[in-house]
N, C-alpha and C positions, 0 to 999 in steps of 0.2 A: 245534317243536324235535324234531330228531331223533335217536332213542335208538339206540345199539349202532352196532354194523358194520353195514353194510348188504348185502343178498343178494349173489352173484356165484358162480358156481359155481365149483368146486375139483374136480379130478381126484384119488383115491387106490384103485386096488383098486375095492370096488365100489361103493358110493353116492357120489354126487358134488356132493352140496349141503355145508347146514352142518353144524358139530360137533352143535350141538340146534335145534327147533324147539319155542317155547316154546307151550304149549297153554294156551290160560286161556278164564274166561266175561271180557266184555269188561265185565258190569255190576261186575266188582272190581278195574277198573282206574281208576278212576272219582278216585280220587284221591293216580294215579299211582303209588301203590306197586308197581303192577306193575314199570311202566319202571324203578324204581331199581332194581329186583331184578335185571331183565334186564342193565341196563349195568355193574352191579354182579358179575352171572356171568361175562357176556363178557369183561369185564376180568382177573376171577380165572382165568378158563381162560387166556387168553393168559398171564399170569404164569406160572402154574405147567407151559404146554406150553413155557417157554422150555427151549433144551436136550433138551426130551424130545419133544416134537413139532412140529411144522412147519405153527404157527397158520394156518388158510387167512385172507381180509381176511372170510370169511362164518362166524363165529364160529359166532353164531346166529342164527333167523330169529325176529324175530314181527310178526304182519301190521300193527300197528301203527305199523310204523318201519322194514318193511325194503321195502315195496311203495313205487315211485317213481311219480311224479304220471303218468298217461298209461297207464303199464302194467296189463293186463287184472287186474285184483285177484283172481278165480277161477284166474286160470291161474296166476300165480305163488304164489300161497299151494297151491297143488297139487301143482304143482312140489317146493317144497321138503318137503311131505308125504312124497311118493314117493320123493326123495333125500337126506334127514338122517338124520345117524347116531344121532342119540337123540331124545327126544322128554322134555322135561320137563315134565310135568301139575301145574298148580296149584288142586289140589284146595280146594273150596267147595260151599254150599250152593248155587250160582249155577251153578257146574262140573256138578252132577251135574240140573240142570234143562235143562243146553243138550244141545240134540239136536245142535246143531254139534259141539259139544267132543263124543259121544258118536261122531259121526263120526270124529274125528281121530284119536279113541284106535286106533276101530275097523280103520283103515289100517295104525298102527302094528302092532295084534295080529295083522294078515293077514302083515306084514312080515316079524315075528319069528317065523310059525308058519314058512314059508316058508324061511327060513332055518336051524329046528330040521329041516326036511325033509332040507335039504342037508346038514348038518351034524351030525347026531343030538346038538347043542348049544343046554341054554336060552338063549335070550338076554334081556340086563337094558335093553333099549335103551329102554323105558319107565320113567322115574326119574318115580316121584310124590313131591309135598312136599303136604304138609298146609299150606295156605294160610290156611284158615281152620276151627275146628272142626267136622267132620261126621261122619257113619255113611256109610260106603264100600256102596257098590252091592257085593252078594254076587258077581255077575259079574265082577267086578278086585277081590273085598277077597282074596286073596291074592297078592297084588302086593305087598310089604311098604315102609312109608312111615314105618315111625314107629321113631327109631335113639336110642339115648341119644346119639348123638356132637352133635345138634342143642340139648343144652341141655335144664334140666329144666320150662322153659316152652313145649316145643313142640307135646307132644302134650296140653298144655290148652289154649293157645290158638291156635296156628297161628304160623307164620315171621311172616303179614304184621303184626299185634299184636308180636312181638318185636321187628321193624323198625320199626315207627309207634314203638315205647317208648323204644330205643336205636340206631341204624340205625348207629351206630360201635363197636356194643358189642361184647360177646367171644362173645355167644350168638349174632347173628348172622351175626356175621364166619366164625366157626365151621363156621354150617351154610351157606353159600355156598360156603366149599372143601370141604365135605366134597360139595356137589354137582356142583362144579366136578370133583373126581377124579372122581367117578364117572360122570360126560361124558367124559374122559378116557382113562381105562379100557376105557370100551365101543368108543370110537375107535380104543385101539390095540388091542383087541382080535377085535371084531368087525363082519364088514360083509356088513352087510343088504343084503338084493334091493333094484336099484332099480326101483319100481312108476312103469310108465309109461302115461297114459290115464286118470288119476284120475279121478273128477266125485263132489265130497262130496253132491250132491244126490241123488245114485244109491244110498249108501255104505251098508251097514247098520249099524245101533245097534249099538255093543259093549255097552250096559247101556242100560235103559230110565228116559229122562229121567223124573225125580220132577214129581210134580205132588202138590196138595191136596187131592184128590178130595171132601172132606168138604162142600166148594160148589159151587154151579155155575155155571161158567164158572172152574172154576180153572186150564185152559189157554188160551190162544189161539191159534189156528191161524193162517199169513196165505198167503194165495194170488195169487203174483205173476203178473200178466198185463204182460207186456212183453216185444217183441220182442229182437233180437239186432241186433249192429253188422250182420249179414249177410240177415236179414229184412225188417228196416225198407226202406221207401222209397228212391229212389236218394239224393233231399232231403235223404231223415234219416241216411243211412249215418257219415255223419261226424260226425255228433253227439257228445261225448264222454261220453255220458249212459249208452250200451251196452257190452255187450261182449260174449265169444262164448254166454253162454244168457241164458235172463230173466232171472233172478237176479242176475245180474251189474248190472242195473239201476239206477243213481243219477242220482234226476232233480236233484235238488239240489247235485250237483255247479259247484267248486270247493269250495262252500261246507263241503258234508261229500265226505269222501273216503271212503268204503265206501257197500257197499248199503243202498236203501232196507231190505230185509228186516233187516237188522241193527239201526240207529239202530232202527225200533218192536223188535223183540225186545230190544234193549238197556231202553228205557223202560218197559216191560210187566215185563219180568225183574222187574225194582228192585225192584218192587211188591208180589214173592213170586209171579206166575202163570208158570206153564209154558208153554212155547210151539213151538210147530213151526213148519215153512213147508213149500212146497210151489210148484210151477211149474203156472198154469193149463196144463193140456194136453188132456188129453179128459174128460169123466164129472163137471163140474164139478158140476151138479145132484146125484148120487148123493154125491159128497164130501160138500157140502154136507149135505146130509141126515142122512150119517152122524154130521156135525160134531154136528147138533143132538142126535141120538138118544144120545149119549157127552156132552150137556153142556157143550160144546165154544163158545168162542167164536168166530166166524169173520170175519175182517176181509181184502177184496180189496182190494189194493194194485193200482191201475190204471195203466195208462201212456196217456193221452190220444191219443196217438200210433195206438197199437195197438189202444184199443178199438172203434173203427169196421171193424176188416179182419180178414179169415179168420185164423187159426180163433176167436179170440178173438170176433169180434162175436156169432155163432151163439150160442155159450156165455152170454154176459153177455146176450145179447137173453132166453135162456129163464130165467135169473135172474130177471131185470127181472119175468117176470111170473107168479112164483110168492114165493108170502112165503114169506119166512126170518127169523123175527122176531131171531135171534138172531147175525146178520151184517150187517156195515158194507160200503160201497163208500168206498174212500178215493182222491180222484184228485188227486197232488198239481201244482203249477204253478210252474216257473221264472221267475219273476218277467222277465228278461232275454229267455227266449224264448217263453213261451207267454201270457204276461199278456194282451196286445192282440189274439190270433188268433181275433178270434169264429167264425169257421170253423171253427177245432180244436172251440171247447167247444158247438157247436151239434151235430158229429158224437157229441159224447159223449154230448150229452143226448135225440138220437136216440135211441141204442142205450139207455140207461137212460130211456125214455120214462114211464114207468108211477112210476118213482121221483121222477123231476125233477118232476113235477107235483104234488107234495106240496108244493114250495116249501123256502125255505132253512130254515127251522128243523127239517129232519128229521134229529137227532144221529146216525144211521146214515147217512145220505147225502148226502158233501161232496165239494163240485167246488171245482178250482181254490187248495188249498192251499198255499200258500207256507210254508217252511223254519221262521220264526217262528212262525206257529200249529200247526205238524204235534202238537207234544206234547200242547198243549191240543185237538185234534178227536177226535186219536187216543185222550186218555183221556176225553172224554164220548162215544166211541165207544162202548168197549170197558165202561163202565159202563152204558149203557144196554143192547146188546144183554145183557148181565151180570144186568139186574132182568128181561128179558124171559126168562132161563132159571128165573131163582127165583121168576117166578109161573108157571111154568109145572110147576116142582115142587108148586110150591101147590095149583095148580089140578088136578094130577094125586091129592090127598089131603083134597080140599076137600069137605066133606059135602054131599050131594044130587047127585052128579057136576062134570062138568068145568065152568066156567064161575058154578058156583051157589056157595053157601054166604058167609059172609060177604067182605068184602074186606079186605085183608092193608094193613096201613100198609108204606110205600115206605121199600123197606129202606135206610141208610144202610150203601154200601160203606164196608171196611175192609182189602179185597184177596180174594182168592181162599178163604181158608180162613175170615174170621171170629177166629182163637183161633191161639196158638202151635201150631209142631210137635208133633204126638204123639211125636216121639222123642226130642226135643234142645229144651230151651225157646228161645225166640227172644230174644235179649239185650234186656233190659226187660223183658220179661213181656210186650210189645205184641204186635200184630197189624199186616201189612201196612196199609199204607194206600195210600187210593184214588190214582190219575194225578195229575190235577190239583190244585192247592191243598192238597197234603196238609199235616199237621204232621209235624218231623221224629221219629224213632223215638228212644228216650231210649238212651243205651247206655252200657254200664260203663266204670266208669276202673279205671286201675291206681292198686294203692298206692304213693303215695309217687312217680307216675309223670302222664302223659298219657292221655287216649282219643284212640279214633280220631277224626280230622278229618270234621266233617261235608262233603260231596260239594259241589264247586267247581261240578257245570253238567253239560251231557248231554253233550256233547263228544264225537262219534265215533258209532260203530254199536255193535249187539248183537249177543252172539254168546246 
């Protein structure tokens, strides 16, 4: 189903995209409250620009519904980065772990600095809403988010809770047009530089995504090895799998429509661990290193394709033969196109020579995954390299030196941190839980009212 207006550019003055570009982490859209919000805005802004402004059909963007099946997913969600007039942030504990959405803000800040240059004028063209209760990263907490005009439920428990409780009520109806004006306003009032040449991969953090630091392996890294539509093969050029950098990479395509690197950052998120990504390009061994000396989880996302040929073979072949206890190789397989190519997976397992010979039961090292199992590899992945960091703290405090003193019973994950936030309790009193087979996390109701819906399926990417 498709939510909102769909992208199309509009000419006025100077940015040329939409009225807003909706910013969220994708792990709280999970049960759609996103989408009503959005088609819910877009609609109110149209309403209220009747007469006073002149609706373009690209209201708003968000990559979830306004990117069309075929179109490079990197370039247009760039795009409309570079050319919207506002940018609405739906602030979460999810929001301020994603290094993406840290990205998106980051554009927008260069935008509005850019435009206070020309103009010796602040600009408001970043509208945040409190989504979900949290502590604002000191880097944007005065950004101001929190209005009486949203209702006396807002700054307790967030818009999405107001809408999960009443979604036709007066307190959220409310705060939709008070966001809708104020989309409105910034459009007819001010226009931002359009930034052209974006690449979010490049983009620096406007705030530093949260992580749990209190365990180890409370973030995971992933590092995409996959070519481009323009690298690959002559063979592979048209594959619909690419696009123009690795990242853009979706081998599971139709099936999921965004990047690999999304879908696991989406299922990792959920979990409570922080995460990053990253394009294999040079120095992989020193990443890697670093990954482990910071605690760091590291999971390479391989493209079977690309990992037999330059520059990628070199890299994964010195991998191959230095241990990293605390990194997976993930290679997953299109069922439709790679299933039957013993060719492909004999090239892969060249290059991973020294790992393949352990045999299939190595939870760090899976070939040939298909769409269906990817959730289940990826989280007895990201578990095991996970117990391989906490004995290895063990082992770094263990009496008689490294390797001696008693052995540590095998710790039973529960996510990154073990125990609720130190700032804000986690609803229940619980702790993350593991990937696979978890139980779900207990969570408050309203009086006299509903809780939130537990989560329908993994449906989409991660931001």
């Amino acid at each position: 189903m498709r939510c909102g207006p769909v992208f199309s550019s509009s000419s006025r003055g100077g940015a040329v995209g939409p009225y807003f570009f909706l910013s969220y982490a994708r792990v709280d859209d999970k049960d759609a409250y996103v989408c009503q919000f959005y088609d819910d805005l877009c609609a109110q802004i149209v309403e209220l620009a009747e007469g006073v402004l002149r609706a373009p059909a690209s209201v708003g963007f968000r990559d979830n519904s306004s990117i069309r099946i075929g179109e490079h997913w990197s370039e247009q969600l760039e795009r409309a980065l570079g050319t919207c007039r506002a940018m609405v942030a739906l602030y979460s504990p999810a929001y301020f772990r994603s290094e993406w959405c840290s990205r998106e803000v980051s554009v927008m800040m260069r935008r509005a600095n850019q435009y206070f240059a020309r103009t010796q004028e602040g600009s408001s063209a970043l509208i945040p809403v409190l989504w979900q209760p949290v502590d604002v990263p000191q880097e944007i907490d005065h950004i101001q988010y929190v209005t009486s005009g949203f209702g006396p439920w807002y700054a307790d428990v967030g818009l999405q809770r107001i809408l999960q409780r009443e979604p036709a009520g007066d307190d959220y109806r409310n705060a939709v047009r008070l966001i809708a004006r104020r989309v409105l306003e910034v459009v007819a009032h001010e226009e931002l530089p359009v930034l052209d040449g974006i690449r979010l991969a490049d983009e620096r953090s406007s705030f530093q995504p949260r992580t749990e630091p209190t365990r180890p392996g409370s973030t995971v890294q992933f590092f995409v090895a996959a070519g481009t539509a323009e690298t690959l093969p002559e063979a592979r050029r048209d594959a619909p799998y690419y696009g123009r950098a690795g990242i853009d990479w979706n081998p599971y395509h139709p099936q999921q429509e965004y990047p690999l690197h999304q879908l696991a950052q989406r299922l990792v998120t959920a979990q409570g661990y922080g995460t990053a990504y990253r394009e294999v390009r040079g120095g992989l061994t020193r990443q890697l290193n670093q990954a482990w000396q910071d605690d760091q989880v590291a999971i390479l996302l391989v493209d079977a394709w690309s990992a037999p040929v330059d520059p990628y073979r070199r890299q994964l072949e010195q991998f191959d033969r230095t241990e990293h206890p605390a990194t997976g190789v993930l290679v997953p397989c299109h069922p439709r196109e790679e299933i039957d190519r013993g060719e492909l997976w004999i090239g892969v397992t060249e290059v991973f020579e020294r790992k393949s010979s352990r045999g299939m039961h190595d939870k760090q090292f899976q070939l040939r995954v298909c769409l269906g199992d990817f959730k289940t590899a990826l989280g007895q992945m990201v578990s095991a390299a996970q117990n391989n960091l906490i004995r290895k703290r063990h082992a770094a405090v263990a009496p008689g030196g490294a390797g001696e003193g008693p052995a540590a019973s095998r710790p039973i994950l529960r996510g990154p941190s073990g125990g609720p936030s130190s700032r804000r309790p986690r609803p229940g009193g619980g702790a993350p839980t593991a990937l696979p087979g978890s139980r779900p996390v207990n969570r408050p109701r309203w009086s006299g009212g509903h809780g939130p819906q537990e989560p329908r399926g993994d449906g989409g990417a991660g931001r």
